[in-house]
Structure formats: structure tokens, C-alpha cells
C-alpha positions in Angstrom: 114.5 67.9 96.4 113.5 71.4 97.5 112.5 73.8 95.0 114.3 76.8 96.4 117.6 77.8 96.9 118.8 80.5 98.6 122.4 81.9 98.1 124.6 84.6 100.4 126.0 87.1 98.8 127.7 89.2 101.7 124.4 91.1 103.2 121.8 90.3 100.8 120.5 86.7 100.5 119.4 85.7 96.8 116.5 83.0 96.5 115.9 81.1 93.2 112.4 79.6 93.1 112.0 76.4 90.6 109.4 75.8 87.9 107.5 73.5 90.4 107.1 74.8 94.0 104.0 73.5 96.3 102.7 75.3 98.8 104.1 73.3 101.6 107.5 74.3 99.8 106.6 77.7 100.1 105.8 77.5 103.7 109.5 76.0 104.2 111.0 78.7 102.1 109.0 81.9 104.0 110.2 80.0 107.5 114.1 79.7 106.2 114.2 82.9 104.7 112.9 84.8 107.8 115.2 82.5 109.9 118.2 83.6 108.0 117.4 87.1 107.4 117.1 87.5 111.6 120.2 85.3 112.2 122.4 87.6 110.5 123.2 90.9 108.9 121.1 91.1 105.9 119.9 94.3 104.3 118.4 92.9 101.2 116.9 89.7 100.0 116.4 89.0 96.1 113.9 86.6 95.2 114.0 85.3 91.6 111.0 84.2 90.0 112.4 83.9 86.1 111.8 80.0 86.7 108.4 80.4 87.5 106.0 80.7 85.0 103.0 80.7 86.4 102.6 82.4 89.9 99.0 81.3 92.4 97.5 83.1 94.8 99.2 81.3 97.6 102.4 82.1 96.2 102.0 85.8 95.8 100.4 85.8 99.1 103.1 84.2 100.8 105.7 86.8 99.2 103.3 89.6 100.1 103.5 88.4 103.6 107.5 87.5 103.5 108.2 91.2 102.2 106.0 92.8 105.1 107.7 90.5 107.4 111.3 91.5 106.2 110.5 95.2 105.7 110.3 95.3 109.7 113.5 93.7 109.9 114.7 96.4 107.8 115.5 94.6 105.1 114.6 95.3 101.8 113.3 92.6 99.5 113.5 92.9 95.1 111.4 90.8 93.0 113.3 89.6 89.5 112.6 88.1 86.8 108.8 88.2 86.0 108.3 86.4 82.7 105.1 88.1 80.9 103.1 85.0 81.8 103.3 85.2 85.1 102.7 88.8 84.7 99.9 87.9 82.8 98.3 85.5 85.1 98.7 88.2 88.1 96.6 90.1 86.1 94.1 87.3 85.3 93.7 86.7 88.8 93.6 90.7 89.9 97.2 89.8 92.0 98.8 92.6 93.4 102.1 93.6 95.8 102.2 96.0 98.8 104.2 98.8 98.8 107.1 97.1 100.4 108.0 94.8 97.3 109.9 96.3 94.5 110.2 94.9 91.2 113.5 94.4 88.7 113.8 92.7 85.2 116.8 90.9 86.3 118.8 90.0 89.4 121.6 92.6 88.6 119.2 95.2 88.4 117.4 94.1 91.9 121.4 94.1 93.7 121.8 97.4 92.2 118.5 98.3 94.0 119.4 97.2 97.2 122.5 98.8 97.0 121.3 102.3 95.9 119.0 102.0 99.0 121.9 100.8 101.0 123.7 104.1 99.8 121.3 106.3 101.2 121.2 104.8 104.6 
């Protein structure tokens, strides 16, 4: 079973990420997301970590590097749904995010990002 799903909702894509998700899975999810985002006409991509409790290095990396990716694709990508663990652990491990990652307490908030950026365009 794969331990992302990612969702369409008109332009902007929506991943959820699952409790459990291996680096290999990550690998998969940076390769489908990038696929999908080129294929059509995304402007936003959501990713929803409020299953994940604990978030690695590899992990953050990986969305780092997705983000980067997908900001010169011109697409805009809104993290949701930090827990304060993971937040916690991010600072543990001195994690941070570029510039091109925003942050939301909830997936309504990050689509009412995208669209507000979306509006100024």
C-alpha cells in the first residue's frame, strides 16, 4: 500500500502523507508529484502532513527539494497540518524550509493561500 495519496482539486493537487512513510515512499511521491504537476495545469500543490507525527531529515529534505522544484514550475506549494511534535522535532534536529514553502494550520487555510496568490497573478 502506498502511504501517499494525492488528490485533484481543479488546479491545485492536494497530497496526504500517512503516519508511516519510508524513504523509498518518499522518493515515489517527489517523482509523481513533479510528474503531475508538469503534465497539467497546476498552480498549487498542498501537502498535508497532520498524519505525520514525526518528520526526518530525509523527509524535510525531500519537501525542501520538491517545493524548489515546483516553485520553477510556477507552482506554489502550502505545507498543512504540522502537529507540535513534528514541530518540535524540526527543532530538535535544527530542520528548516526555504523560502519557497509556506506554512498553514489546516488544508482550508493552505487553498485559501494558493488562491490569494492565484488572485494577484
Amino acid at each position: 500500500m502506498v502511504p501517499f495519496s494525492i488528490f485533484s482539486l481543479g488546479n491545485v493537487l492536494l497530497v496526504s502523507l500517512q503516519e508511516e512513510i519510508d524513504d523509498s515512499s518518499v522518493i515515489a511521491l517527489s517523482k509523481a508529484l513533479s510528474e503531475k504537476v508538469k503534465r497539467g495545469k497546476i498552480n498549487g500543490v498542498v501537502i498535508d502532513l497532520s498524519n505525520v507525527e514525526v518528520i526526518d531529515t530525509f523527509l524535510a529534505e525531500h519537501i525542501c527539494g520538491l517545493a524548489s522544484v515546483l516553485d520553477l514550475l510556477n507552482t506554489r506549494t502550502v505545507i498543512s497540518g504540522l502537529g507540535a511534535s513534528a514541530v518540535v522535532a524540526l527543532k530538535n534536529f535544527n530542520i528548516s524550509f526555504d523560502e519557497s514553502l509556506s506554512f498553514a494550520l489546516d488544508s482550508q487555510q493552505a487553498l485559501e493561500k494558493i488562491e490569494s496568490r492565484l488572485a494577484l497573478q
